[in-house]
N, C-alpha and C positions, 0 to 999 in steps of 0.2 A: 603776820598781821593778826593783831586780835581782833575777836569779833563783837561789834559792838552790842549782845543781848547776853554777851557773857558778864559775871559780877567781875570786881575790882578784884581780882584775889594774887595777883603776878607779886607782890610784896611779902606773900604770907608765906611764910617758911616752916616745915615741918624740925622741933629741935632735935628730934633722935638721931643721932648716929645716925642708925641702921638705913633711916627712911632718906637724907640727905646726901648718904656717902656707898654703905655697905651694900645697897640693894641694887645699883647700878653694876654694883662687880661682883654679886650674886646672878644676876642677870646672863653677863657674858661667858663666866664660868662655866655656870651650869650649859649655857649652849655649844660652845667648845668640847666640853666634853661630851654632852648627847649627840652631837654632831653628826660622827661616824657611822653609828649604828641608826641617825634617821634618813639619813642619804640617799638608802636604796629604797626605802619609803618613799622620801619625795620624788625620786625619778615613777616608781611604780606609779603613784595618782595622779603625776604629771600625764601620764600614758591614758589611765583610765579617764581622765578629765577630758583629755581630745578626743575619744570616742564620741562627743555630740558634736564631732566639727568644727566646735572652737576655741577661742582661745582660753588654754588649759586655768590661766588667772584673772582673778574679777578684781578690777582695782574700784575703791569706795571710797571717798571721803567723809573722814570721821572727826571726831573732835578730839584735841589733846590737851597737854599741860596748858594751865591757862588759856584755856579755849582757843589755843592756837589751832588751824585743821592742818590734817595731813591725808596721806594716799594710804589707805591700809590696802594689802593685799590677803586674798584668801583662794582655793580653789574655786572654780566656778561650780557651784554648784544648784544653779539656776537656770530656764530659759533665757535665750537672749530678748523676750520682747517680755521680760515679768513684772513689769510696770505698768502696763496695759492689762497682761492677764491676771493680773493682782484685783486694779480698779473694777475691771468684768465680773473679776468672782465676787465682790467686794458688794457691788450693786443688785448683782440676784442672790445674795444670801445675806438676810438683818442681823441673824445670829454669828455669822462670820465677821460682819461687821463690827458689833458689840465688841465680840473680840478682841479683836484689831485693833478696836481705839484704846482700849483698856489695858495691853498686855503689848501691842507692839510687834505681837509673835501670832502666827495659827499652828495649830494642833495640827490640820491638815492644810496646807498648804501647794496651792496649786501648782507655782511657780519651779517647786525642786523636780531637777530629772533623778530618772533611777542609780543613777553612780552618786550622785547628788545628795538622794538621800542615806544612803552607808556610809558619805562621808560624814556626814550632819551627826549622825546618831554616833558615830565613834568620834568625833569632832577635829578629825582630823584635816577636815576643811579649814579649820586654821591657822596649821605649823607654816606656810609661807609669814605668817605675822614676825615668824623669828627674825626676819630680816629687818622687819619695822623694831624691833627689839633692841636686834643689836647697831639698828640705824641712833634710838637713843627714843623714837617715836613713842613707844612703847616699853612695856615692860612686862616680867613674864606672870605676874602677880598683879593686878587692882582691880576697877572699875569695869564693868565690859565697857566698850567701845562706842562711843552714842555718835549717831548720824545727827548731821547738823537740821533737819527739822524736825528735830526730838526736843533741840534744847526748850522751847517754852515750855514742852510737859516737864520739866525738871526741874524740881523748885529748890533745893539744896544749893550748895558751894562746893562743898570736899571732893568731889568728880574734879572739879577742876584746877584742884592742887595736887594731882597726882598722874601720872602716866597710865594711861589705858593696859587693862591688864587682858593676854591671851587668856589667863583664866584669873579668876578671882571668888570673893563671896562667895556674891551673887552667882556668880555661877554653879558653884558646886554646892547651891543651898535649893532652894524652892523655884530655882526659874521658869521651872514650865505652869506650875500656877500660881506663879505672885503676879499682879501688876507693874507696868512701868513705875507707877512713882512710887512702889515700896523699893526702887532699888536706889531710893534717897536712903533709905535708913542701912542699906546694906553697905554702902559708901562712907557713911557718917560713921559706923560701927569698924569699918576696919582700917581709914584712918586716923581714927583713935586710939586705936590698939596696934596699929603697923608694929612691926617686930620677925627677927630673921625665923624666929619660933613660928608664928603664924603663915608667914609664905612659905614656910616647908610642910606644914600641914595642910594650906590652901593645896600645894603642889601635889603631895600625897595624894588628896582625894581624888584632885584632877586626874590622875594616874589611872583612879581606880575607876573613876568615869570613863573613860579611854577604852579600858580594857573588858568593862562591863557596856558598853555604847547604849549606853544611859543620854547619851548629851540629845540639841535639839537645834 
């Protein structure tokens, strides 16, 4: 079902190749064959993740193509009551706030447990996305992933003519200090330029965020 504070965009068609045919079986490709060797990975932070007693996956509803919602999954890597402890931290700190409104994100953040945050910073808190990936939800390159009481902050279209990406731009650009709504321009900027050349570059850096745990 579409949502109705999303724009009319379900007609709009991107004409490259690449973006309407090629990057769908880019997508599966490449997960097929990382597969193997991420396996023992996901069983290992499966393990680390139930060390806080619960359940090792946080499922979130996010927005996708055509502002259709889906269920993304990721590891948990949060308390379970971080919605309360967010608003508590939120209320005894102005500067935190600011924040918050601004960016969508905190620097310091109360909510992450300690397995939580090693995952965050190697961002490996969100290889379960592959399955939204290869479910069709997703895809391994675009937009990050916007929660549905984000959409009024977001004043652009192109988010919603494309598949949420595990990693994108925006991500592997300024995210930890740009604002939420500069990541209209990082949206706009890549697709206009979508191309199998740039998701491999996008993917590249991702890599090298991964392995440098630079992420956030």
């Amino acid at each position: 079902m579409y949502n109705h504070y999303v724009p009319d965009v379900s007609t709009d068609r991107n004409p490259n190749f690449y973006a309407s045919i090629g990057k769908r079986a880019f997508d599966v490709v490449i997960i097929v064959l990382a597969l193997p060797a991420l396996f023992p990975i996901l069983l290992l932070l499966t393990a680390l993740s139930m060390l806080d007693g619960h359940s090792p996956i946080y499922v979130q509803e996010r927005v996708g193509l055509y502002g259709k919602t889906f269920r993304m999954l990721k590891f948990r890597t949060m308390v379970v009551d971080a919605d309360r402890r967010l608003e508590m931290y939120l209320s005894a700190n102005p500067a935190a706030r600011q924040e918050w409104d601004v960016k969508q994100k905190l620097m310091k953040d109360p909510r992450i447990t300690r397995v939580g945050r090693f995952m965050r910073k190697s961002s490996m808190d969100e290889l379960p996305q592959l399955l939204n990936v290869l479910r069709g939800e997703m895809s391994l390159i675009g937009p990050r992933p916007m929660m549905t009481d984000q959409v009024s902050l977001y004043s652009g279209d192109a988010y919603y003519l494309m598949r949420p990406g595990l990693s994108g731009l925006w991500q592997v650009s300024d995210r930890n200090q740009s604002s939420f709504q500069a990541r209209v321009r990082f949206d706009e900027d890549y697709y206009e330029n979508l191309s199998f050349k740039l998701d491999c570059q996008i993917l590249g850096k991702t890599i090298c965020t991964v392995v440098k745990g630079t992420g956030c």
